[in-house]
N, C-alpha and C positions, 0 to 999 in steps of 0.2 A: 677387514679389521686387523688391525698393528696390536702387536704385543709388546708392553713397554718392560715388562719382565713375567715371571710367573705368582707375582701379586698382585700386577696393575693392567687393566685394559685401557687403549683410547681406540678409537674406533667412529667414523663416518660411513653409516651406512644408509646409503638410502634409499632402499628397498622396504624401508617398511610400512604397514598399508595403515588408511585409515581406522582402521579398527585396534590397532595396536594401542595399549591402554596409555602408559606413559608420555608416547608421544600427544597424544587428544591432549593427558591432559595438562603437556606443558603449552601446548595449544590457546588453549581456553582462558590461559593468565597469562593472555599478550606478547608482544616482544623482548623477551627476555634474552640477554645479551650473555650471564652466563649466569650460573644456579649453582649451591655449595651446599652439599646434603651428609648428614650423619647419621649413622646407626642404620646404612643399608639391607646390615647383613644378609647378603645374599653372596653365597660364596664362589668362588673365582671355578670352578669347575662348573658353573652354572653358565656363569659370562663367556668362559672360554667354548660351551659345546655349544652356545645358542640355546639350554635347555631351560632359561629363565624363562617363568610362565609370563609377565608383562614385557618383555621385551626393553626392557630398561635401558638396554645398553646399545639400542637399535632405535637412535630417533634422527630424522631428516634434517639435514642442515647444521646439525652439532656432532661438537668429539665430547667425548665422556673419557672419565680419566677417574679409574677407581686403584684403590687401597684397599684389598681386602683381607680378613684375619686371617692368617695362616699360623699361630701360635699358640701353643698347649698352656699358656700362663695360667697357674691356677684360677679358680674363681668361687664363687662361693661356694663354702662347705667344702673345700677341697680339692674341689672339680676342675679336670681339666678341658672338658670338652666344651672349649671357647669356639673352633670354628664354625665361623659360620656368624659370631659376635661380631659386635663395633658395625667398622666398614663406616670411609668414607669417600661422595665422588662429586666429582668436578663437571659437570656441562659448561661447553665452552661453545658461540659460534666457529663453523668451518675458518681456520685462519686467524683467529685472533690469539693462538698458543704458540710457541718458540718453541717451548721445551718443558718437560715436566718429570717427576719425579716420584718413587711413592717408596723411596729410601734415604730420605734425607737427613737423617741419623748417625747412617752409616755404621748400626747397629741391627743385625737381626732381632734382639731381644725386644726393641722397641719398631723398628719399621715391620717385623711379621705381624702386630696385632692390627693393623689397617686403622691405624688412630691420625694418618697424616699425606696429603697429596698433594702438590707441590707443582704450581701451574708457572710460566715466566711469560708474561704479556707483554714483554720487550723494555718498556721501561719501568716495571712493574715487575715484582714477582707477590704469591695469593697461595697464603698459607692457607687452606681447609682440615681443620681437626677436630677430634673429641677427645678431647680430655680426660683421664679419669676422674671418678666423681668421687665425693668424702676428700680424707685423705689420708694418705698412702706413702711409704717407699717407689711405689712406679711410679704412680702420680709427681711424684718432683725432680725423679731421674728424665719422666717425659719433658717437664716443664723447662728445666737446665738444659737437656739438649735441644728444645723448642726454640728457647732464647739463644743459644751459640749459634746454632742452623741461619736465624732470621739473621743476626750479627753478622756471618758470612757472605750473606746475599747482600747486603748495606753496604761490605766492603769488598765487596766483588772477588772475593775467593770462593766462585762458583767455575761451573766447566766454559761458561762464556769469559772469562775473567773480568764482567763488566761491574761496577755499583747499580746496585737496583733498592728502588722507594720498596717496602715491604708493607702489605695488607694481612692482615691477619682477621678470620671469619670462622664460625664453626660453635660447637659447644661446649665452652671453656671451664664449664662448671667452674667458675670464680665469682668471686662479689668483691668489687672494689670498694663501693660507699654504700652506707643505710640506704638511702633510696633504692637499690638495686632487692633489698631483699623483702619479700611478703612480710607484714609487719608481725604475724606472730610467730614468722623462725627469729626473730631480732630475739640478741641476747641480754639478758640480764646478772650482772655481777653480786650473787646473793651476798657475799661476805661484803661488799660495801654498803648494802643497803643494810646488813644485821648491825656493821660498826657504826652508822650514821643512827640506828635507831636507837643502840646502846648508849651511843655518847648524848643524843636529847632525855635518854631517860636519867642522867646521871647529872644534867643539868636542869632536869624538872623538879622544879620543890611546892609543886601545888597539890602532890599527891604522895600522901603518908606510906604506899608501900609502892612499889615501882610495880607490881603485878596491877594495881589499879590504871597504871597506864596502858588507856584501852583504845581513845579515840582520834590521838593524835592532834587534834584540833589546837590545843590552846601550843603545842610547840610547833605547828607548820606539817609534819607529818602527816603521808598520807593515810587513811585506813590501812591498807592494803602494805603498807613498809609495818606496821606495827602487827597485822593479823599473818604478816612471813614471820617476822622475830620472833612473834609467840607460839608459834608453832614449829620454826626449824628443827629442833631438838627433838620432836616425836616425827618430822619425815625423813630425819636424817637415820633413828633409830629404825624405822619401818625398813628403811633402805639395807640395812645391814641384814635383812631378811632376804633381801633379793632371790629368788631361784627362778629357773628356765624350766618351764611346764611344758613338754610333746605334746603334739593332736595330732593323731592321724589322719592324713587328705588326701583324697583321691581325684585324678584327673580326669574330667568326665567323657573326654576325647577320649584317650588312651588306657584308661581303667589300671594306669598307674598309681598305687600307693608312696606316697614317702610322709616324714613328719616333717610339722613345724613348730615353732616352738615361741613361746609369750612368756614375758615378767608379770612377776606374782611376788607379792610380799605382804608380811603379816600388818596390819595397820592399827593391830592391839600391841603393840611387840613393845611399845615403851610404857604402857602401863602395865607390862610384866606380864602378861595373857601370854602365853606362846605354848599352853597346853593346846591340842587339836580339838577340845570340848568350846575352851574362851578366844580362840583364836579368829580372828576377823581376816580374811587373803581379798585382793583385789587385786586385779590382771591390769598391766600399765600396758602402752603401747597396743601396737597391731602383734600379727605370727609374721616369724620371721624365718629366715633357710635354717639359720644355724642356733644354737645356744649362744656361740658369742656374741651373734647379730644384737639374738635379745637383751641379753644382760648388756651391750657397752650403751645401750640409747639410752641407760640410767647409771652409769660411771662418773661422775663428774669428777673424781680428784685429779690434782694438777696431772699435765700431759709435759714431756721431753721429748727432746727428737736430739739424735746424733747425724750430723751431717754429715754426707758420702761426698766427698771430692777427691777420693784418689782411689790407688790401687789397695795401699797397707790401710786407709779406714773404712773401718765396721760400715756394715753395710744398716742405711736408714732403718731408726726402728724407733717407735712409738710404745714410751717407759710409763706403766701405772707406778708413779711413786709412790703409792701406798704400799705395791706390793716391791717395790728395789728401792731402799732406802739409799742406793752409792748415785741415785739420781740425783738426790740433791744437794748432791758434794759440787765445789766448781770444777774438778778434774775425775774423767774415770777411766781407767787403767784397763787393757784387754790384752789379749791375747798374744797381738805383736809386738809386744812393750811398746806401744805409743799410747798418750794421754789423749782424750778428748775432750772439751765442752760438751755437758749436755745441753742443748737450748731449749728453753721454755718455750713450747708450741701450744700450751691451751692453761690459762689459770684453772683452780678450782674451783668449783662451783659456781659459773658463764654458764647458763641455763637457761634456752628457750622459752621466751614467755608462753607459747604452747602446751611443753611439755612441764614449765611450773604450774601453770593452770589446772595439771591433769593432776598433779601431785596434789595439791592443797585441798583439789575437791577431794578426791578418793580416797586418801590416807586420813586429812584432818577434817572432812564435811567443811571446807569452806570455799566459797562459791562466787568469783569471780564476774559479773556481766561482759557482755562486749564492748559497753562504757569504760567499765576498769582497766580490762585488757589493752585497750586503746591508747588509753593515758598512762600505762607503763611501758606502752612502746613508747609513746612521745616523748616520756621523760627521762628515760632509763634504757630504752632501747638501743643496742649497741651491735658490730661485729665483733670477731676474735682474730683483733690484730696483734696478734703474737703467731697467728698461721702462719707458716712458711710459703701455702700457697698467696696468704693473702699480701706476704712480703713479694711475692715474685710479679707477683701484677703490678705494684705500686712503682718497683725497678722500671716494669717495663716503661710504662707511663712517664716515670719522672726522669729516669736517667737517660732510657734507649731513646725517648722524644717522640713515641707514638701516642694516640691520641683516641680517646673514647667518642668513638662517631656518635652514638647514639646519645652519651649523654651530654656529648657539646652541642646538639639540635635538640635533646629535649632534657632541659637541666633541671626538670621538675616533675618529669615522671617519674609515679611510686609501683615499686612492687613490680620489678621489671624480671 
């Protein structure tokens, strides 16, 4: 076994026996030319003593080529103890590899979390990653140097100095088009559908007070556009109750205690109930690591981002303009006397048909079927392309000239 540094193994070994688990069972799913896996974690002092219980990195007739996390970057709640996260590796047949890489960055910060390995099949070079997920300040420092990396190898300012086609594979956590996402993450634009219902009630004159507009029928309106309108105002109050509730959980392995923590909010709170005798709470979401976890999955006001492209600008950061009003000014001023753009990375209120579902029932008792849900994805269902990640895919796509494998052979698959 060759050591390509002290985060990466490639290695041909073939000594290992039938009973070795990994090997069976790349086995058992045929001939497989080469395999791209994420979120091994299995950490590099495991690979390097032989002391991996499957033997992963010991299978017949292939090299293996891993990236594994060596980096303290926080993680949730705090934490730094990532090793041993991500991790991703390459199975390659004996001989079909040039050369490989598992620092293609040329950044510690980014090449220690084991998020990228970096195979050249001669006329080919075979991006494998995992991408950070949500998003992030790392999440589009990874992305931007993703994109310059592969740009390099296209124009052959690599250590071969050749032009190589580039393949990119892994878990990108990105969504390019609706079809790509389960139909009840698709988003909903609540402030378009409240202005669309506003302006039919203001041009309805078959009803003497506007609160009688109830069914939507005689202006085209659906039920469901007129029972959000009527009700925003009491989940939007409900919401301003927001708080992050503890529960203590024990690990039943380990007889480890820590908390987690759920949103809770009062759902009397706009009919002025917020004594603890008339007060109604109902818990949103799942438990979460953190308090911030809980309370941002019910934040909607608009989202900024400041772009990091150099040394002297601020480093990426995600602005509640509700709480920095100088976000949504067009220049913001810092600390090295340079000006920046903030840019709009998420309108307000772009809400999960999901998570509007869970609202309307628990806050206001109004109750959704999977028929309704259905026909708000179909008609209203949308992504949030104002995401910077979901800008960096489209680049790739449209400008760099790569090409969506999956969805050029199957241009009709949902929910991918």
């Amino acid at each position: 076994q060759k050591t390509i540094n002290k985060k990466s193994n490639s290695g041909n070994n073939t000594s290992a026996t039938p009973i070795d688990p990994f090997a069976k069972y790349l086995a058992l799913h045929g001939d497989i030319t080469i395999l791209c896996l994420q979120e091994h974690k299995i950490p590099h002092g495991q690979l390097s003593s032989r002391s991996e219980p499957h033997r992963c990195s010991s299978v017949p007739g292939y090299e293996s080529f891993w990236s594994c996390n060596n980096s303290t970057v926080p993680g949730k709640s705090g934490s730094t103890k990532s090793r041993g996260f991500n991790g991703v590796v390459t199975y390659a047949k004996v001989g079909t590899v040039q050369r490989s890489s598992c620092t293609p960055f040329n950044d510690p910060s980014l090449d220690n979390q084991g998020r990228c390995i970096v195979t050249d099949h001669r006329k080919w070079v075979l991006f494998n990653v995992y991408v950070p997920c949500g998003f992030s300040r790392e999440k589009m420092r990874f992305l931007r140097a993703l994109r310059k990396a592969m740009q390099m190898e296209r124009d052959g300012k690599n250590d071969k100095g050749e032009k190589r086609s580039v393949v990119l594979v892994g878990d990108l956590n990105l969504k390019h088009c609706v079809e790509d996402v389960y139909w009840k993450n698709l988003l909903v634009d609540v402030d378009r559908i409240l202005g669309e219902v506003a302006s039919a009630k203001a041009k309805d004159t078959g009803c003497e007070e506007h609160n009688n507009f109830c069914d939507g029928v005689g202006s085209g309106i659906p039920h469901w556009k007129v029972e959000l309108e009527k009700n925003w105002n009491h989940i939007s109050t409900a919401l301003q109750t927001i708080e992050a509730v503890p529960r203590k959980t024990t690990n039943p392995s380990t007889g480890e205690s820590f908390d987690k923590f759920r949103a809770r909010v009062n759902a009397n709170a706009a009919n002025g109930k917020t004594d603890a005798a008339s007060s109604r709470y109902v818990y949103l979401g799942s438990y979460e690591d953190s308090e911030e976890e809980a309370l941002g999955c019910y934040n909607f006001d608009e989202r900024t981002y400041f772009e990091d492209t150099g040394e002297n600008t601020p480093a990426n950061t995600v602005v509640n303009t509700a709480e920095n009003s100088a976000c949504t000014t067009e220049l913001v001023k810092f600390n090295n006397e340079q000006q920046h753009h903030a840019i709009l990375c998420r309108k307000k209120n772009l809400i999960s048909i999901e998570t509007l579902t869970e609202l309307v029932s628990k806050i206001v008792n109004v109750f959704w079927d999977e028929k309704t849900q259905r026909e708000i994805a179909k008609s209203e269902g949308q992504l949030n392309t104002d995401a910077p990640d979901y800008l960096w895919i489209k680049k790739v796509l449209e400008e760099d000239g790569m090409v969506d494998v999956f969805r050029h052979f199957y241009p009709r698959a949902d929910s991918r």
